[in-house]
N, C-alpha and C positions, 0 to 999 in steps of 0.2 A: 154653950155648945149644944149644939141639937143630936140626939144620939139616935141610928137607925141602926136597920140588915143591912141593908146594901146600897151604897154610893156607885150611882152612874156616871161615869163620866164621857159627854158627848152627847147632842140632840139631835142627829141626823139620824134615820129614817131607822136605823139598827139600832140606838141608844130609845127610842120611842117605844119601837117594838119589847125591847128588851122589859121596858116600863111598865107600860100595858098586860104583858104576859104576867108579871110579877103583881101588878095590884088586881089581876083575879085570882091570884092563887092567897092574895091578903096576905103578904109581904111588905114590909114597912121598906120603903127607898127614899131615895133623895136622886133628882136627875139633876145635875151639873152642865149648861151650856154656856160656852164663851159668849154665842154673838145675840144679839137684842131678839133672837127668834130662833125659835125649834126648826129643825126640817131639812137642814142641809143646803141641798144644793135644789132641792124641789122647793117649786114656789109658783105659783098662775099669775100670770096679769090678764085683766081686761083692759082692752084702750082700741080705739076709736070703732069700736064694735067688732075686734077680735080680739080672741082669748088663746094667748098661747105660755107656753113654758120657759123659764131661763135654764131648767137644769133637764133632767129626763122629761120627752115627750110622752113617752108611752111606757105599760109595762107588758109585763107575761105574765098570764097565772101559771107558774110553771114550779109550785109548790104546794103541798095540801094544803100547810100554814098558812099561805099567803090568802088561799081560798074559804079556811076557817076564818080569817079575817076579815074578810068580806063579808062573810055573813053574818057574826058579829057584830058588826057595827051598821048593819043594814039601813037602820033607822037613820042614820046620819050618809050612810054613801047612794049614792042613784049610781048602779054600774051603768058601765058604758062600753061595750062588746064592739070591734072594729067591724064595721061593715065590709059585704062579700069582698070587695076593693082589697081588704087587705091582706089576702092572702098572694097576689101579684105580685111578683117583686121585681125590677129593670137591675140590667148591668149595662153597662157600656161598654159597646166594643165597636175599635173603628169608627168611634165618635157615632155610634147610630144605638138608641136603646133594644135590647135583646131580650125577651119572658125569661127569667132565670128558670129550668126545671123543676119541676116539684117531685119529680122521681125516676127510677133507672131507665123505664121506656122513652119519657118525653128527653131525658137527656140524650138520646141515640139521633134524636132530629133538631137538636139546637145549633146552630153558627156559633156557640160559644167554645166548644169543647173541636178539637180534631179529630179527624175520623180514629188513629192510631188511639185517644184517647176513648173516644166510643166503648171502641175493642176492650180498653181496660176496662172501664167501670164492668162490662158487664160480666168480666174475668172476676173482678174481685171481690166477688164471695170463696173463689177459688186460691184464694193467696196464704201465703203462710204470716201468722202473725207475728209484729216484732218482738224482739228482745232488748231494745235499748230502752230503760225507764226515763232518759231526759233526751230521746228523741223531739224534735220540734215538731209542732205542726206544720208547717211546710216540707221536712223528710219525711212524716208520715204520711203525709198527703199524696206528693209525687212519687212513693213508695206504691201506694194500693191504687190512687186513682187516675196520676198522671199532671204532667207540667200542666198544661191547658187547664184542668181542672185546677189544679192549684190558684192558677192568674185570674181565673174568670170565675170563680163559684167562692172556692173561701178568702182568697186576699181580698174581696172587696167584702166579704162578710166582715173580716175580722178590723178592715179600716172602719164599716159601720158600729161596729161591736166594741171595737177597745181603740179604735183609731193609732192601731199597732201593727205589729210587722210578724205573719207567721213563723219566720224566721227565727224570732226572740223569743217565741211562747214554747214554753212547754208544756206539752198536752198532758201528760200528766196532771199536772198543776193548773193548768190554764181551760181543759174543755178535761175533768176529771171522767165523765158519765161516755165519751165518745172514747178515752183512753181503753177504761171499761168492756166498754163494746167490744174492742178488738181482743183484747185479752180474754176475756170469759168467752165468748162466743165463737173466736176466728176473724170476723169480717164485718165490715159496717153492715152491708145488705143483708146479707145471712143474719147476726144477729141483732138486726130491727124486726126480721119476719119471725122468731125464734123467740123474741121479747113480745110481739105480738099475739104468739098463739099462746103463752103463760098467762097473760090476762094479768088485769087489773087488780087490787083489793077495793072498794071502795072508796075508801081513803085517798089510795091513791088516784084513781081517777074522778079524784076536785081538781087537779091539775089538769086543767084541758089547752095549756097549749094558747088559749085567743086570748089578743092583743088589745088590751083595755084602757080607758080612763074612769073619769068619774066626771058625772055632769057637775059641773063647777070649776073642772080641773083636780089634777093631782095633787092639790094640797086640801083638795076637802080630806084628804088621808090622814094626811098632818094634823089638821086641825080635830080632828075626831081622836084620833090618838092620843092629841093632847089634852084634851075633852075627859074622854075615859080614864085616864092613867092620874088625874087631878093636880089642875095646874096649879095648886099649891105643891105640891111636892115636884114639879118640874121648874127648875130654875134657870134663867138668862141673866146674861151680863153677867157671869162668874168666871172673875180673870185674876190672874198672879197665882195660881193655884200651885200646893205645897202640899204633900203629901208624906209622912212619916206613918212609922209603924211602932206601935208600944201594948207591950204586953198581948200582942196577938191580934191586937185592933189597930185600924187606919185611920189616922188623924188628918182632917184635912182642913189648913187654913188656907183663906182667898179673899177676894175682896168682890164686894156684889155693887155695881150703881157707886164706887166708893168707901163701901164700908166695910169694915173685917166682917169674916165670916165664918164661923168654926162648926166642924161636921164630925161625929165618929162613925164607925161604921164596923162590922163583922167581917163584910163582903164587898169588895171592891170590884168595880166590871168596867173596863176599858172599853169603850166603842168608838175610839177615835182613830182616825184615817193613817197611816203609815207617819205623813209629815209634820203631826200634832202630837207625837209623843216624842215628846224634849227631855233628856234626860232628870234635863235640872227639875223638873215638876216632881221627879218621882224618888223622893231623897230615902229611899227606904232600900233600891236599889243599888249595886255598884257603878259609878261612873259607867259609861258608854255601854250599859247594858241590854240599851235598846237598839242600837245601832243597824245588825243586822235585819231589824224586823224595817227599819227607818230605809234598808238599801234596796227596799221595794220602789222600783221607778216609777211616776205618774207622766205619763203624756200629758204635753199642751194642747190646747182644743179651743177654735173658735165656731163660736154659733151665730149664727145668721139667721134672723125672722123678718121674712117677707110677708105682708100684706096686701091682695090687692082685692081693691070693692069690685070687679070685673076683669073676670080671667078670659085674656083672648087668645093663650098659649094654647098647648096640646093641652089634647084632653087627660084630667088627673084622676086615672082609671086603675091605681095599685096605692100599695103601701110606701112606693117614694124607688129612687133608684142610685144604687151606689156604683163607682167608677173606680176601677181596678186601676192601679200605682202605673201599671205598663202602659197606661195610656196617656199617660204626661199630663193629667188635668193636675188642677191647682185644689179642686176640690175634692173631699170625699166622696160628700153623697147628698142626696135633696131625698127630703120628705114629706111625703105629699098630706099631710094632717086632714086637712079640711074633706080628704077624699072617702076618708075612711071614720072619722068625728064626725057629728054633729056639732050645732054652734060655735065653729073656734072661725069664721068669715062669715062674710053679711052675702044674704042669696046672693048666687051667682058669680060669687066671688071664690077668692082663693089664700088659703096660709101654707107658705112652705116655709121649713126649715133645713135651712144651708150647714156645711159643714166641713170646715176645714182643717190643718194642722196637722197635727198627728207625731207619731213617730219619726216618720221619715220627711216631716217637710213641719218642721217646728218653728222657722222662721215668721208664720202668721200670728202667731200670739204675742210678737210685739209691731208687727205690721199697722201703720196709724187707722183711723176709719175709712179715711180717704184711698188708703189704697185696698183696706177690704173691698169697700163698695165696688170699686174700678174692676175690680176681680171676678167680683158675683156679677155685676152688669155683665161683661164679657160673656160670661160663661153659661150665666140661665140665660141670655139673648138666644145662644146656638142653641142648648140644648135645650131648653122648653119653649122654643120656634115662638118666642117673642120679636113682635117688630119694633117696638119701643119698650123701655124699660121706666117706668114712673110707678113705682108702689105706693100706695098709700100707708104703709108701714114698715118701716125698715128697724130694725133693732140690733146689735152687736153686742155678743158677749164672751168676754174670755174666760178662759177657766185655765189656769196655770197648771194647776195638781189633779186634772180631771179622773183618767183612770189609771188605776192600778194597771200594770203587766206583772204577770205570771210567768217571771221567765227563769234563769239559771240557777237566782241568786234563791228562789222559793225552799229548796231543801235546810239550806242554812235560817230562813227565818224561823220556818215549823220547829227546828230543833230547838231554836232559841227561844220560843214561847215555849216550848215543853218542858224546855230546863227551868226557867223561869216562872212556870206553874206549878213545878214541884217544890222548887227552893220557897215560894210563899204559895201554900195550897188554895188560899181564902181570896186571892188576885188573879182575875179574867182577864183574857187578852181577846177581844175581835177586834171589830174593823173590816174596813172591804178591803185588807191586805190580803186577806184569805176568804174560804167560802164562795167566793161569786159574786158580782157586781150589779146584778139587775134589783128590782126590786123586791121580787119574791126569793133570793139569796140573803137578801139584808130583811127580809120581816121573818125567814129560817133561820136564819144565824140569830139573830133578837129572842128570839123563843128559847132557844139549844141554850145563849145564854143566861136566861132565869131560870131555865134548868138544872143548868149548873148549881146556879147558885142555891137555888130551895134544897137539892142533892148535898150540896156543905153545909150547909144550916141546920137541916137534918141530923148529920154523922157529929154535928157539933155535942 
C-alpha cells in the first residue's frame, strides 16, 4: 500500500491543476485517472497540415490563476494571444450575419435589437434591481434589457457558451459575477463604469480578458502540467476504484493495467465531473449520497471540423458567428479558428469548427455521420457563401455529458457538498458541476482545491 497527503481523484484539466499547485507547495499526492491519458476532454491533432481540437478550442485568461500559470510554465508554453479578428463576433439574423455590439452606443445602430429595445438598454442603468435569487437568465435579461436583446445577444451566447437554454440557467448559479453586478451596483452599465473607476489590484489585472491558445495546441497545457506535477505520481488506467474510510484515513483499492492497487491517504480531492461520481465508488458514504450533486444536467453536443487547403467562402474576418434558436437553424455556431490562430490551416486556407445539439435540439448526438455531413453541407453552403462544399478535412465528434447547466436544481447540489464536507472534513468535492466551465474556472478551482487541502493538513 503506498501511503500519501492527498489522493486525486480525476485528470482532467481541474484534477492537473489541483496537482501541480500541490507539488509546489511540496505536498505528497497521488492523482488517480480512469482513461490511458490525463486531460479530459482537451487534446490537439495534427493531420493533413491542420491542427485543431476535439474538446475546447480556445480559452480566456479570465483568472489571475490561470495567468500565474502561464507564466509559470513559460518555458514549456509559447502563448498564443487571438489576433485583432477576434474580437468580432457575427449573429444571425434573417439568415444574413450582423457585428454583434461591443457596447451601449454601437448597440443603438445594430438590426439586431428593435428600436423599443434601444430605448431600454439605454434606460438600464436606470432600473430597479431584482429580488428573485433563482431568477433565470432570460427573466433577467428581458427584465433590464428587453426581448430582442434576449434572442439576438445572449441566447446565442449562451447556445455558444453552454449550448443551453437561458431559460433553464440560473444566474445566480450560472453567470455568478453578472448576478453580482446587478445586486451590488443596480445595473449592468452602471456597474461595469462603477467597476471601472475602482481600478484593478495588480493581480487582478493578469486577467486580461484575450482569447488564447498555445502554439502546439491546447494540450501543450496538459502536457506541462503533467510534466511538472511528475508523472510518476500521476496515474492512468485506474479503474474499479473503492474507496473506504478507517480511522480517519481513506483507503483506496483499484486495479491499474490489471493489477490491484492499494493507496492511503489523509486527504481526499474529488475532481470528477457530476456523471463519474457513482455511488458505489465511494463506500465510506451513505447510499445515494451523491445523487443530488449527480442531478446536475450535461448537454449533448456535436462538433464538426472542417478543413479546407483554399477558402473561397466569405471572408473569415471575426472570432466565428453563433445563430440564435429563433432562427430555425440546425446549427449553433461556426468558428472561425484559423482567423484568429496562427498554424491550425495550410496558407490560404481555412479550419472552422461547427456546432451543433444543444439543449433544445439533442437529437444530433445520435444523428449518423451521414446525416451530420448532409446538415453542415446545407448550412455552411448558405452561410459562408460557398459554391461547392468539398473539405479537405472533415472530423465529427460527440460529446454525450459535454456541459454542465447551472440551473434549478444548483441550490440542492451546493447544500449537499456542504453537508457532505462537514460530515467527512478531510473529503473535497469539485468538478465543473460548480465554479465555472472554461478553462481558467477549472485551473481556479484546481488551486482553491490544494488549498484546501494544505488548510486541513495544517489544522491536522
Amino acid at each position: 500500500m503506498k501511503k500519501t497527503k492527498v489522493i486525486i481523484l480525476g485528470g482532467g484539466l481541474t484534477g492537473l491543476a489541483t496537482a501541480y499547485k500541490l507539488s509546489k507547495l511540496n505536498i505528497d499526492f497521488v492523482l488517480l485517472e480512469k482513461s490511458d491519458r490525463v486531460g479530459g476532454v482537451i487534446k490537439t491533432v495534427h493531420e493533413k497540415g491542420f491542427m485543431y481540437e476535439t474538446g475546447p478550442n480556445t480559452g480566456i485568461i479570465g483568472s489571475p490563476e490561470l495567468a500565474e500559470l502561464i507564466e509559470d510554465l513559460h518555458d514549456d508554453l509559447d502563448l498564443q494571444i487571438g489576433k485583432k479578428a477576434v474580437k468580432r463576433r457575427f449573429i444571425l439574423k434573417d439568415g444574413k450575419w450582423a457585428a454583434l455590439p461591443s457596447g451601449p452606443v454601437s448597440a443603438v445602430g445594430t438590426p439586431l435589437f428593435s428600436l423599443t429595445d434601444k430605448f431600454r438598454i439605454l434606460g438600464e442603468p436606470f432600473r430597479r434591481r431584482g429580488t428573485d435569487p433563482n431568477e433565470t437568465l432570460a427573466q433577467l435579461v428581458k427584465r433590464r434589457m428587453g426581448k430582442s436583446f434576449l434572442s439576438y445577444a445572449i441566447d446565442p451566447f449562451i447556445l455558444g457558451v453552454y449550448a443551453g437554454d437561458p431559460s433553464l440557467l440560473v444566474t445566480r448559479a450560472a453567470f455568478p459575477k453578472l448576478y453580482a453586478l446587478e445586486q451590488n451596483y443596480g445595473s449592468f452599465i452602471g456597474g461595469t463604469l462603477k467597476k471601472k473607476k475602482e481600478g484593478k489590484s495588480a493581480r487582478e489585472a493578469k486577467a486580461t480578458r484575450d482569447v488564447f491558445s498555445f502554439k502546439g495546441g491546447l494540450e501543450q497545457l496538459i502536457m506541462s502540467l503533467e510534466k511538472h506535477s511528475g508523472k510518476d505520481r500521476v496515474l492512468t488506467n485506474v479503474d474499479n476504484t473503492i474507496i473506504t474510510k478507517q480511522k480517519g484515513k481513506y483507503q483506496i483499492a483499484a486495479s491499474q493495467n490489471g493489477e490491484s492497487v492499494h493507496f492511503e491517504s489523509d486527504i481526499l480531492i474529488s475532481s470528477l465531473n457530476a456523471p463519474h461520481l457513482e455511488n458505489s465508488m465511494f463506500q465510506f458514504l451513505e447510499a445515494e449520497s451523491l445523487d443530488p450533486i449527480k442531478a446536475v444536467s450535461y448537454t449533448p453536443t456535436v462538433e464538426v471540423v472542417l478543413g479546407f487547403n483554399k477558402w473561397t467562402g466569405r471572408p473569415l474576418d471575426a472570432f466565428g458567428g453563433l445563430i440564435p434558436h429563433c432562427e430555425g437553424r440546425q446549427l449553433l455556431g461556426v468558428l472561425f479558428l484559423s482567423a484568429f490562430l496562427p498554424e491550425r490551416a495550410p496558407e490560404g486556407g481555412a479550419l472552422l469548427t461547427i456546432f451543433m445539439g444543444g439543449v433544445r435540439n439533442p437529437k444530433w448526438i445520435k444523428a449518423s455521420d451521414e446525416e451530420i455531413k448532409n446538415q453542415v453541407k446545407e448550412d455552411i453552403m448558405d452561410l459562408m457563401d460557398l459554391k461547392t462544399f468539398d473539405p479537405d478535412l472533415l472530423k465529427i465528434f460527440r460529446h454525450n455529458g459535454a456541459i454542465p447547466q447551472y440551473s434549478f436544481e444548483s441550490d440542492n447540489k451546493m447544500a449537499r457538498i456542504s453537508q457532505l464536507e462537514k460530515l467527512h472534513p478531510n473529503f473535497i468535492i469539485g468538478g465543473n458541476a460548480l465554479d465555472g466551465i472554461g478553462i481558467a474556472d477549472r485551473v481556479k478551482q484546481g488551486y482553491h482545491l490544494a488549498d484546501k487541502a494544505v488548510k486541513l493538513l495544517e489544522d491536522k
